[in-house]
N, CA, C and O of each residue as an XYZ file, in Angstrom:
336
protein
N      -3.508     12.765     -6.170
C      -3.837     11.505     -6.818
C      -2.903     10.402     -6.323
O      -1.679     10.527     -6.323
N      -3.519      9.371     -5.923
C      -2.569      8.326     -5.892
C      -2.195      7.276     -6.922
O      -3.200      6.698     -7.338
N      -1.312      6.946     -7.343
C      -1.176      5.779     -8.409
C      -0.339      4.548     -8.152
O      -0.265      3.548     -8.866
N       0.253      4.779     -7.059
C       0.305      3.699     -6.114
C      -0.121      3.391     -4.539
O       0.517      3.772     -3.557
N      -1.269      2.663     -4.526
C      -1.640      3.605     -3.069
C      -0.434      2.352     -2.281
O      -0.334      3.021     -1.253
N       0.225      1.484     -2.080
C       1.088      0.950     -1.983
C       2.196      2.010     -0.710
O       2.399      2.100      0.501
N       2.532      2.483     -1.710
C       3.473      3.877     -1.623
C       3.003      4.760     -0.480
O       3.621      4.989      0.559
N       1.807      5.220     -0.841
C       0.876      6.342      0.179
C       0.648      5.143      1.781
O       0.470      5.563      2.924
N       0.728      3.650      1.368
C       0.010      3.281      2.788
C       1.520      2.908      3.493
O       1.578      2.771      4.715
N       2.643      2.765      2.710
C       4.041      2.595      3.242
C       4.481      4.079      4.269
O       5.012      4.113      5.379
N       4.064      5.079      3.472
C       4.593      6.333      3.725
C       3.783      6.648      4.984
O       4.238      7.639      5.554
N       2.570      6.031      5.677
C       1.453      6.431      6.466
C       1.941      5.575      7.693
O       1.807      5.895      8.874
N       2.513      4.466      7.223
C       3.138      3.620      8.947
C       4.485      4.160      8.657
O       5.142      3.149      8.909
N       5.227      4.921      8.354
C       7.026      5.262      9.039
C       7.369      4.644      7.757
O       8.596      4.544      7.791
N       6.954      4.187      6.672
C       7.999      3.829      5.766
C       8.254      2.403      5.387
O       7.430      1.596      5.819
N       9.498      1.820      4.469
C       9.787      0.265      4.332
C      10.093     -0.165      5.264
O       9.231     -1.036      5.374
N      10.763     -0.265      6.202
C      11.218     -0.972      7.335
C      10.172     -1.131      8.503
O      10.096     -2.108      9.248
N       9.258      0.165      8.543
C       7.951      0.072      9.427
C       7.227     -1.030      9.065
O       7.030     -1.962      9.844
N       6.794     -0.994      7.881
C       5.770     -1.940      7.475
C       6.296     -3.217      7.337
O       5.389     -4.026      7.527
N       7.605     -3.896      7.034
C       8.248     -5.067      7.129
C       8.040     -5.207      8.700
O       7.543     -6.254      9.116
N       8.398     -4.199      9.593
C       8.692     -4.795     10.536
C       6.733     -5.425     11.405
O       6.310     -6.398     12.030
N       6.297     -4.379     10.977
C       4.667     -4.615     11.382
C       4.015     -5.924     10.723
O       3.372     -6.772     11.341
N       4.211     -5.925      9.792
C       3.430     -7.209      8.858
C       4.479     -8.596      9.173
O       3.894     -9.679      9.173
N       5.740     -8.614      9.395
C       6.753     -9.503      9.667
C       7.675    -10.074      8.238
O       8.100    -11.221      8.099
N       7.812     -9.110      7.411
C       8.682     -9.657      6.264
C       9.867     -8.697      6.163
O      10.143     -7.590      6.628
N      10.474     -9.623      5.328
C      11.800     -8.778      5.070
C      11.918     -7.497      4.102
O      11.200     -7.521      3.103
N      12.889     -6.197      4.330
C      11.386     -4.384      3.995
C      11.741     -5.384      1.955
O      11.135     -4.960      0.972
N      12.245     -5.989      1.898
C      12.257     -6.589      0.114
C      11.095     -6.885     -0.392
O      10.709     -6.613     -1.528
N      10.470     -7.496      0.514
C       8.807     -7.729      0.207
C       8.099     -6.459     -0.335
O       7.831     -6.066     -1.470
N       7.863     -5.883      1.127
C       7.837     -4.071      1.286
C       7.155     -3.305      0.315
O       6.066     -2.732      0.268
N       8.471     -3.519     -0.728
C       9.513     -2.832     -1.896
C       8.882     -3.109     -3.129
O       8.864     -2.204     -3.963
N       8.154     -4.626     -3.500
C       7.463     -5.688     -4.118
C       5.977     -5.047     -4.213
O       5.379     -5.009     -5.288
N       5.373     -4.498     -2.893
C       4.560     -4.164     -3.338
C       4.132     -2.968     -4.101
O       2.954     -2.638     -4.241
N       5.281     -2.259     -4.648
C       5.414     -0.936     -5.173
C       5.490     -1.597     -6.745
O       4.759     -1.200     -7.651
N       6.461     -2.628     -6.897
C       6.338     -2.771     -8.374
C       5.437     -3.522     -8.973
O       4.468     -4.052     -8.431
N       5.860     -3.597    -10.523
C       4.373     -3.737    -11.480
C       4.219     -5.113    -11.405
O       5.266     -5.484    -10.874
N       3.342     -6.368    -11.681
C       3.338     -7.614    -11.782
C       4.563     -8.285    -12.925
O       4.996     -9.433    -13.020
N       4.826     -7.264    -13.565
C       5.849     -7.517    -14.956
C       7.589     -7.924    -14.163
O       8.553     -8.547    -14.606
N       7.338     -7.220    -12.843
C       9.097     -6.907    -12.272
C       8.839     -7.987    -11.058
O       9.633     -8.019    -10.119
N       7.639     -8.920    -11.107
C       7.519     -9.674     -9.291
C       6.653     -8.715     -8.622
O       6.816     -9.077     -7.457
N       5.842     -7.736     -8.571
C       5.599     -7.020     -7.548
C       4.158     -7.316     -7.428
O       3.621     -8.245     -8.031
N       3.540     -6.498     -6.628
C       1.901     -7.192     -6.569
C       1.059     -5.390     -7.657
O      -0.141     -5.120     -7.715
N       2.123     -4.634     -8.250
C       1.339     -3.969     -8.910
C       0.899     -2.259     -8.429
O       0.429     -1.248     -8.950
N       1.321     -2.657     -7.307
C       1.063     -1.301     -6.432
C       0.197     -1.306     -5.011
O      -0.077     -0.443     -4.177
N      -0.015     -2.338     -5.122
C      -0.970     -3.234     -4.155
C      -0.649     -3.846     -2.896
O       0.304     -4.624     -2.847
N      -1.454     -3.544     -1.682
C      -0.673     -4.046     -0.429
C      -1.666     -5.735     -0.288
O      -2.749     -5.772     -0.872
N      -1.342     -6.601      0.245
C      -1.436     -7.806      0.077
C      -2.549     -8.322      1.415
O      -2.213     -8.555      2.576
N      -3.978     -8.405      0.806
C      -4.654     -8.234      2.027
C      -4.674     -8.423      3.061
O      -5.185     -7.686      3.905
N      -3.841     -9.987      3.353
C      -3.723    -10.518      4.705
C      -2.722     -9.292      5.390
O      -2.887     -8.705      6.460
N      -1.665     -9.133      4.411
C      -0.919     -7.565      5.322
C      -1.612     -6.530      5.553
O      -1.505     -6.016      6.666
N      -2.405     -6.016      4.682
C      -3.187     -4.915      4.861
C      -4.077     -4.928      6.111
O      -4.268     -3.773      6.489
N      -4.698     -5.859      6.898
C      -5.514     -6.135      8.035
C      -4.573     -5.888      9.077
O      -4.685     -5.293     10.148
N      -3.447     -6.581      8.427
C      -1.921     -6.558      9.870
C      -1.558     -4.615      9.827
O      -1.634     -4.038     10.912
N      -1.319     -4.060      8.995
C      -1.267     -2.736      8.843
C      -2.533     -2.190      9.031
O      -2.130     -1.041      9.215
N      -3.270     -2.131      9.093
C      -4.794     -1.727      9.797
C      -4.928     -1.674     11.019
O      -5.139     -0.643     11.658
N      -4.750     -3.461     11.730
C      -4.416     -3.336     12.867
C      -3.401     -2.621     13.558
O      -3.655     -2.462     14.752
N      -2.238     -2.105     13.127
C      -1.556     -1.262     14.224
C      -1.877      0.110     14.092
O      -1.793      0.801     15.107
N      -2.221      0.618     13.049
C      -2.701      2.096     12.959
C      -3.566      2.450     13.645
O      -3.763      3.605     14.022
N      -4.488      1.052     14.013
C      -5.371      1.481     14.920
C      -5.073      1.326     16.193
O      -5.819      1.867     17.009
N      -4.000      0.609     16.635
C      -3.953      0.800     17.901
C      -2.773      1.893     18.176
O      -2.511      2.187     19.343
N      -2.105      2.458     17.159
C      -0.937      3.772     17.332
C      -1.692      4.877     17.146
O      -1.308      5.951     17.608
N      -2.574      4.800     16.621
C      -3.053      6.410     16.303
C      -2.970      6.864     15.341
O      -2.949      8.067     15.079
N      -2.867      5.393     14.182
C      -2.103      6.403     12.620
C      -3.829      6.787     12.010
O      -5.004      6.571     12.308
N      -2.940      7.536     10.912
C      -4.697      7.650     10.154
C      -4.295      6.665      8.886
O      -3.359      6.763      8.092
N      -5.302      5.722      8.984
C      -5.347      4.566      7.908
C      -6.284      3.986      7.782
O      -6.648      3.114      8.571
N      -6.846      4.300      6.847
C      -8.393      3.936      6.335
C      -8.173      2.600      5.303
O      -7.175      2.502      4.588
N      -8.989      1.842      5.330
C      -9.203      0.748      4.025
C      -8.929      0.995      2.924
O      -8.165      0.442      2.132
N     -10.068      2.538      2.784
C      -9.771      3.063      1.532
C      -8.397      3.247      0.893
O      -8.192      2.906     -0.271
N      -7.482      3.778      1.650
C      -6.213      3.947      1.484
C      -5.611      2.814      0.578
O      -4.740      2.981     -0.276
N      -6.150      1.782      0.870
C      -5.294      0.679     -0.153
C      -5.916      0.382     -1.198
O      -5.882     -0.724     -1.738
N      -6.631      1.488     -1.627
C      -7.318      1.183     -2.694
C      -7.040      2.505     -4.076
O      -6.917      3.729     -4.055
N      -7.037      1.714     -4.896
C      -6.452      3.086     -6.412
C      -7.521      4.186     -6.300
O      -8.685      3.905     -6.584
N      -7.216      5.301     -5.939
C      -8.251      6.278     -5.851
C      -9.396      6.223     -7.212
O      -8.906      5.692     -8.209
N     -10.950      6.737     -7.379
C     -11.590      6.571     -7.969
C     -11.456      7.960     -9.179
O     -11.997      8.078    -10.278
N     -10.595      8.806     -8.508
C     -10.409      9.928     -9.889
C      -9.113      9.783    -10.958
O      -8.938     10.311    -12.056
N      -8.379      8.961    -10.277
C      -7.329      8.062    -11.445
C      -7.797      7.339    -12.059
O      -7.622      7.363    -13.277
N      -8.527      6.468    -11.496
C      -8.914      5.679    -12.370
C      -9.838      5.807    -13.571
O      -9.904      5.174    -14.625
N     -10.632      6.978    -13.005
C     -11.416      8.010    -13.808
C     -10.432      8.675    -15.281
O     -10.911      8.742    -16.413
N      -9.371      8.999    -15.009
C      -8.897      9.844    -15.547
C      -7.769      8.449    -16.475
O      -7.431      8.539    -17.655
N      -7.505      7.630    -15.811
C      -7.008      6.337    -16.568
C      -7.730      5.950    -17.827
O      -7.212      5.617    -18.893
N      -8.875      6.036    -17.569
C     -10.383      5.434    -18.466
C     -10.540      6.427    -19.768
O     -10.815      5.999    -20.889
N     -10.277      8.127    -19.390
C     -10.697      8.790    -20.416
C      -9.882      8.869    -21.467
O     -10.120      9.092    -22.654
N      -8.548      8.586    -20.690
C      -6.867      8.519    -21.625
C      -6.788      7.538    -22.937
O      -6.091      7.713    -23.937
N      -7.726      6.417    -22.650
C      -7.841      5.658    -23.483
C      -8.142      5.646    -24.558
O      -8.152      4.586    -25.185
């Protein structure tokens, strides 16, 4: 399950410093997108215009990185819904 796919698409390019260095921010940004909107962060969420920039190099390195990937899987959210 993912519950931050944030996390899962950091961990898929090499990590914080990969993805700062690919998208062009400092890895603090990175880091931002792991936390909740309550702490500054985008929630767990990679930031679309980055997400195209991280798309684009996976595809030209060879990573495996799908769209989907930046997206909250559909059985959490499933399982978010029934908790309620």
């Amino acid at each position: 399950m993912i519950l931050n796919p944030a996390k899962s698409v950091i961990d898929k390019v090499g990590g914080y410093a990969a993805a700062a260095r690919i998208v062009g921010k400092h890895v603090t940004g990175i880091y931002r997108w792991t936390y909740p909107a309550e702490r500054g962060g985008t929630g767990g969420f990679v930031p679309p215009a980055d997400a195209l920039k991280l798309l684009d190099h996976a595809r030209a390195a060879g990573l495996s990185l799908e769209p989907a990937d930046f997206l909250q899987a559909p059985s959490v959210v499933a399982a978010e819904e029934g908790a309620s």
